[in-house]
Every structure is written in C-alpha cells, then in structure tokens.
N, C-alpha and C positions, 0 to 999 in steps of 0.2 A: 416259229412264226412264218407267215407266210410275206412274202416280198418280190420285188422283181428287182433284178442284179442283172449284171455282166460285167464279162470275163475281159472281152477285149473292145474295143473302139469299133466303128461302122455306121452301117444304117441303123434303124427300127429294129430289123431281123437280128441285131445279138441281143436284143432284150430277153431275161430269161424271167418266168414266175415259178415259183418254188420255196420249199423250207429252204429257211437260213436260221441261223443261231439267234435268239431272244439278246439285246443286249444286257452286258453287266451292271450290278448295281450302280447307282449313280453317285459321280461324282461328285463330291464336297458342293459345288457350284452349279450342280445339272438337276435338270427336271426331266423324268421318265414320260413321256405323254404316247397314249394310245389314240391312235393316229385314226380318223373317221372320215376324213374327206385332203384333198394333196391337190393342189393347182400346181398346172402344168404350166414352164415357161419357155420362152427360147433357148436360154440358158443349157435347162436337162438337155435337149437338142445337141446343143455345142460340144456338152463334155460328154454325151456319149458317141456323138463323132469324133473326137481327137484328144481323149481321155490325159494325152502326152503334156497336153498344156497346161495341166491343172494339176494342184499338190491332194493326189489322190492314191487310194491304195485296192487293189481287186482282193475278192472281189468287189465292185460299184456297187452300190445302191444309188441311183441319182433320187433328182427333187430338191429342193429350197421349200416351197411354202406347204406350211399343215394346218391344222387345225382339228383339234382331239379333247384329252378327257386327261389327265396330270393323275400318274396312278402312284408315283413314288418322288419323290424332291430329297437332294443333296442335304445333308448336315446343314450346312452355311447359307443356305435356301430357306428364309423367313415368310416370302411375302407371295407364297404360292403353297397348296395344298394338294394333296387327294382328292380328287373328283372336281378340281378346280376345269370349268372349260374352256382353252386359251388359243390363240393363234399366232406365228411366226414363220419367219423365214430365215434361214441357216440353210448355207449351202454343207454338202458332207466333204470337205475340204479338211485335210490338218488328223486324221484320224478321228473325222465323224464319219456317220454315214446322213443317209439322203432320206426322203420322204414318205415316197415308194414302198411304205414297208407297214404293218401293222402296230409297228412300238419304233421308237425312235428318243435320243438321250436329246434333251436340247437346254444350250448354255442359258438357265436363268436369267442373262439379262435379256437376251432378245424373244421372249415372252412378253405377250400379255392377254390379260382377259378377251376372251371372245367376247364381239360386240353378240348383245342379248338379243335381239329381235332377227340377227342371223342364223342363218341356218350354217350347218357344218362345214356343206358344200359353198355357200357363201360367203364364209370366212378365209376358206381358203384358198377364193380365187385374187382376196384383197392383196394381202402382206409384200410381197416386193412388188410390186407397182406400183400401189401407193406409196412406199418407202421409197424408191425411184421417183418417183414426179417429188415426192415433199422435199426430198435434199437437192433434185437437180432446180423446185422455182425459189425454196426458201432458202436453202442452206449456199448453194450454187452462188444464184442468179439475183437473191434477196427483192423478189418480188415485192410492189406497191399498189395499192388502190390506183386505180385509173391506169395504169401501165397497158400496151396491147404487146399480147405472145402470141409468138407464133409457134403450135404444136405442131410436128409431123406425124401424121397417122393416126390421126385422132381417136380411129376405129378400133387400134389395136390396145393391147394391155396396158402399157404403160401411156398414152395418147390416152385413153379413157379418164385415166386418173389425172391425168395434166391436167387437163380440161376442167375437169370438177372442181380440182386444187384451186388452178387459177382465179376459175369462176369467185369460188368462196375466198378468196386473195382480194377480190373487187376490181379485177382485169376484165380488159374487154378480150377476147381470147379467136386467131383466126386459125383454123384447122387444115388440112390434108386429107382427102379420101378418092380414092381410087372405082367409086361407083356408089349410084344411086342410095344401095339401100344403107352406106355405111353412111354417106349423109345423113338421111333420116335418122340415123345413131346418134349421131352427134349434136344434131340440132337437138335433139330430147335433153343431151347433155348440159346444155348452153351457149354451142360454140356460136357466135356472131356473123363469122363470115366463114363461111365454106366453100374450098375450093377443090375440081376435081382436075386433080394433078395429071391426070390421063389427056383430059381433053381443054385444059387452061394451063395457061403459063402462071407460075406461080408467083415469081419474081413480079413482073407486070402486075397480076390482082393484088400484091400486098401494096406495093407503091401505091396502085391507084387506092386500094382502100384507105391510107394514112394519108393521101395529100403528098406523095412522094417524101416522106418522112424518115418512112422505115418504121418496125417496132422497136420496145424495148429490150424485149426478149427474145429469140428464137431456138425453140429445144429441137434436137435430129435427135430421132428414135431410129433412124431408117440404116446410115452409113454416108461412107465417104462424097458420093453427087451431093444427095441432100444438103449436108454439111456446108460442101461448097457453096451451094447455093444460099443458104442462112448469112452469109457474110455480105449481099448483095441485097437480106433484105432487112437487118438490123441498121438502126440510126447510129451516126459517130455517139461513139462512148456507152455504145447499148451493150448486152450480153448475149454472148450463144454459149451454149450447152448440150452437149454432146452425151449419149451415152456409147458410144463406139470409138475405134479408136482412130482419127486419122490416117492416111496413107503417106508412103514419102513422097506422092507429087501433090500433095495437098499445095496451094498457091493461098499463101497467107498475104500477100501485097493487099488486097482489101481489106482484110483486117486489123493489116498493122494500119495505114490509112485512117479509118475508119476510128484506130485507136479503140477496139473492140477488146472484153473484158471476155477472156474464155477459158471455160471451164469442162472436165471431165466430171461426169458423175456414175461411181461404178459402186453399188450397194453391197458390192461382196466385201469391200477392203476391211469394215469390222473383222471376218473372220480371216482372209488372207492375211493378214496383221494382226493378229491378235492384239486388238486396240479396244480395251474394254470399256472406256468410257462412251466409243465411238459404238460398243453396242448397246451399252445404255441408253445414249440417244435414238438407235432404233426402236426399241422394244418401248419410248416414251413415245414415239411418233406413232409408233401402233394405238399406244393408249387413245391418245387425240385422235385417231381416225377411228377406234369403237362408237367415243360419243358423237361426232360426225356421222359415223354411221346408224347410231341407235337415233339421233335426230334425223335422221330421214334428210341431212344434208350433203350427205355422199352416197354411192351407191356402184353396186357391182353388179355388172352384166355376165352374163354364163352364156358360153356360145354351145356347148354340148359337154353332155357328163357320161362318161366311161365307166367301168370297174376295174379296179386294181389290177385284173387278171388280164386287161385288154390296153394295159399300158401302151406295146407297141404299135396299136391303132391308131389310138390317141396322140399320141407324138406323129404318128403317120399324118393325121390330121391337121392339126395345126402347120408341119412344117409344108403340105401343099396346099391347105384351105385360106391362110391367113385371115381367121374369120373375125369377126367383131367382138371383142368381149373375151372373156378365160374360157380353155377349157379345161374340167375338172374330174379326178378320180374318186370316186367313191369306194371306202373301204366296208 
C-alpha cells in the first residue's frame, strides 16, 4: 500500500511516500478501515520533529484523524461492518501506525459513523478538535448556559471547534485572532466579541467586555504567555484550560489567589494509557458531533486540501501558514 513514513525525526524533508507493508489481520477489538481523506494536525508536526518524545516505533507512519470505508472488523467487533463509513482519531502510538497511509487497523472503540451529509475530506478535518474543544468545555471545564469563554485562536483547529461547542453549550463566547480575515471566520462562527491580539490588549478588552468581572472559562490553545495571561482574565473560582503544557516559570500567585480550577486537556491519554473506557467516551463524542453535524449545528472549515503524495507540503503549510480552519489529505 502506498503511505508516507519516516525514518528519523526533522523537518517536512524526512517525509517519505512509498510502498509499505498492508497491515495484518485485525485484531479481536480492531477495525481495518480504508482510509479516503487524513486531517492534518500540529501534533503529526511535533512527532515528526522529536519522534524521541513519543512511544513510537520506525518506521513512522504519522496522522491521528481519518475518515474511510471499514473493510474487515475484529471477531469481538459487533457494531461496525464492511463497508461501514466512519471517522476517528488515534494517534500511531503503542504499536499502531498513523493516518498517512491507505489502510490503517483502528481500535473499535474510538470509531464512529461518519456524519452522512459529510464528505470524506470533511470528516476528517473534524475528529480530534472537536474531541479536544468537547473534553477541555464539557468534560474539563463543565461548561453552563450563560457562562462567557474565553477561546484562544478562535481561527485555528481546535479554536474553531471551541467556539461552536461553546456557542451550542449556550455561552456567550470571546475569541483571539491575529488579522482581519480570521475575524470574519469567527464571527460566521458565533464568536461575540473579537479581539485582534496583535493590535489590542487582550486582558483590558476581556475586563472591559465583563464589567471587570473576568470569564468563566478561559481555554489556551496557543502556549505558556497566553496561559499566563488566562489567569488575569478568569473570575475568582472560574476555570482555565490548557491544552499545552506549562513552563517552570509559569507564576501561579494569580491563580492560586483567584482560587482558579485548572485543568490540562490532552486527547491522546486514551491511547497513551490504554484507558478504554476513556476511549469509549471518545468515539461517543464522535457519535454526538455526526448528528451536530448532519443538523447543520456544527460545522468544519477546510483551509486547503493536498494529496497523500504531497504530505510534506502540507505539513509545510500549516506549520508557516497557521491558516483558519483544517488542512486536509486526500487519498
């Protein structure tokens, strides 16, 4: 089968396209799916610069999110078929491999039906972003009606999804974008109040927006400044949420102050941990965001679509363009 692999860690340039081996029959618990369209995250990014970090084996296959056609299903695999067409996200961690590839084994529970009114490429720009924004407002952060969040980077993949999440949550929702046109993104989205982090202070527009309040919520998508800043603009006893990881001069005196409730949310720990109920609750979060998405009340934006064979463009892409929206390979 045709895939794209590498050998060692680097730039874009170790990406390689070429035959590799068809994987073997599946496991008791595994679903064979032929693989039709692959979103690209930051993630593939990371671990194919410092491959050392991660419980990986060469050669790589990188990729997390698919979306394909179920051509063979495990013994102990009841509630998925042949020709079933579904989408997920599994990182190739632990003795999987990655997305990147034309065929791919992926663990049964973190399956689920492809939303029907999507297309291949549209399913699989969704799955870890939205599975990222659902556990860091619901599962995290236990987002309310009327609550205001503050997203960072409202423009990017998981910022997209926030947003939506939020929105349909019944929050007033205020965003981060770094130029005009990813505003106009965002306001399509729902966001309330938008702020351009380049040329406004962000702290000051949240204050002034709440009545010097603060939110309830503040999710960092971005890294450790952002972060920092999140603590100066969440209310005593509010939540931040973090998908990164602090530094050791992070200065928590605000926070503990504040008496602020914070939380890490990293959507890979299902597989890092083989924690299978904890993938079961992914692949049910999938479920709820098909019919969210077949009702026309969430939605995925595509910022530009590749071929499998142009993987390393595409990663090239993303890590200088940071554009609005996914971008996605088409197999």
């Amino acid at each position: 089968m045709k895939a794209v692999y590498f050998d060692k860690g680097g730039s874009a340039d170790v990406l390689h396209y070429g035959d590799i081996a068809t994987p073997n029959d599946c496991g008791e618990n595994q679903v064979l799916v032929r693989i039709k369209a692959i979103g690209i995250n930051p993630i593939d990014c990371k671990l194919r610069a410092a491959p050392e970090r991660f419980p990986v084996t060469f050669p790589i296959i990188p990729g997390c999110d698919g979306a394909g056609i179920v051509e063979a299903v495990g013994t102990q695999v009841s509630h998925f078929k042949s020709d079933d067409e579904v989408y997920f996200s599994q990182p190739g961690f632990k003795g999987r491999q990655g997305t990147y590839t034309e065929y791919t084994l992926v663990d049964a529970s973190l399956l689920a039906l492809k939303p029907r009114t999507l297309s291949f490429e549209q399913a699989a720009a969704a799955p870890l972003v939205f599975i990222t924004a659902w556990e860091a407002l619901h599962d995290r952060a236990r987002i309310m009606h009327d609550q205001i969040v503050l997203i960072h980077a409202g423009a990017g993949g998981v910022g997209h999804a926030a947003i939506q999440l939020a929105k349909q949550a019944g929050a007033r929702v205020i965003t981060t974008v770094s130029n005009e046109e990813k505003a106009a993104f965002v306001k399509q989205l729902g966001a309330d109040l938008i702020i351009n982090y380049r040329t406004q202070d962000v702290i000051a527009e949240v204050m002034r927006w709440t009545d010097s309040n603060g939110v309830d919520i503040a999710f960092d998508t971005v890294g450790p400044a952002v972060l920092q800043s999140c603590f100066q603009c969440v209310k005593p006893y509010g939540d931040v949420v973090t998908i990164l990881q602090a530094t050791a001069d992070t200065d928590w005196s605000e926070a503990r102050k504040r008496n602020v409730r914070f939380s890490h949310e990293l959507m890979l720990s299902p597989v890092l941990l083989e924690l299978e109920q904890a993938k079961q609750h992914q692949g049910e979060i999938l479920k709820q965001c098909a019919a969210l998405l077949d009702n026309n009340k969430l939605t995925v934006s595509i910022a530009r679509t590749f071929k499998l064979s142009e993987a390393a463009t595409a990663q090239h892409f993303l890590e200088h363009n940071h554009p609005a929206g996914k971008v996605i390979l088409a197999v």
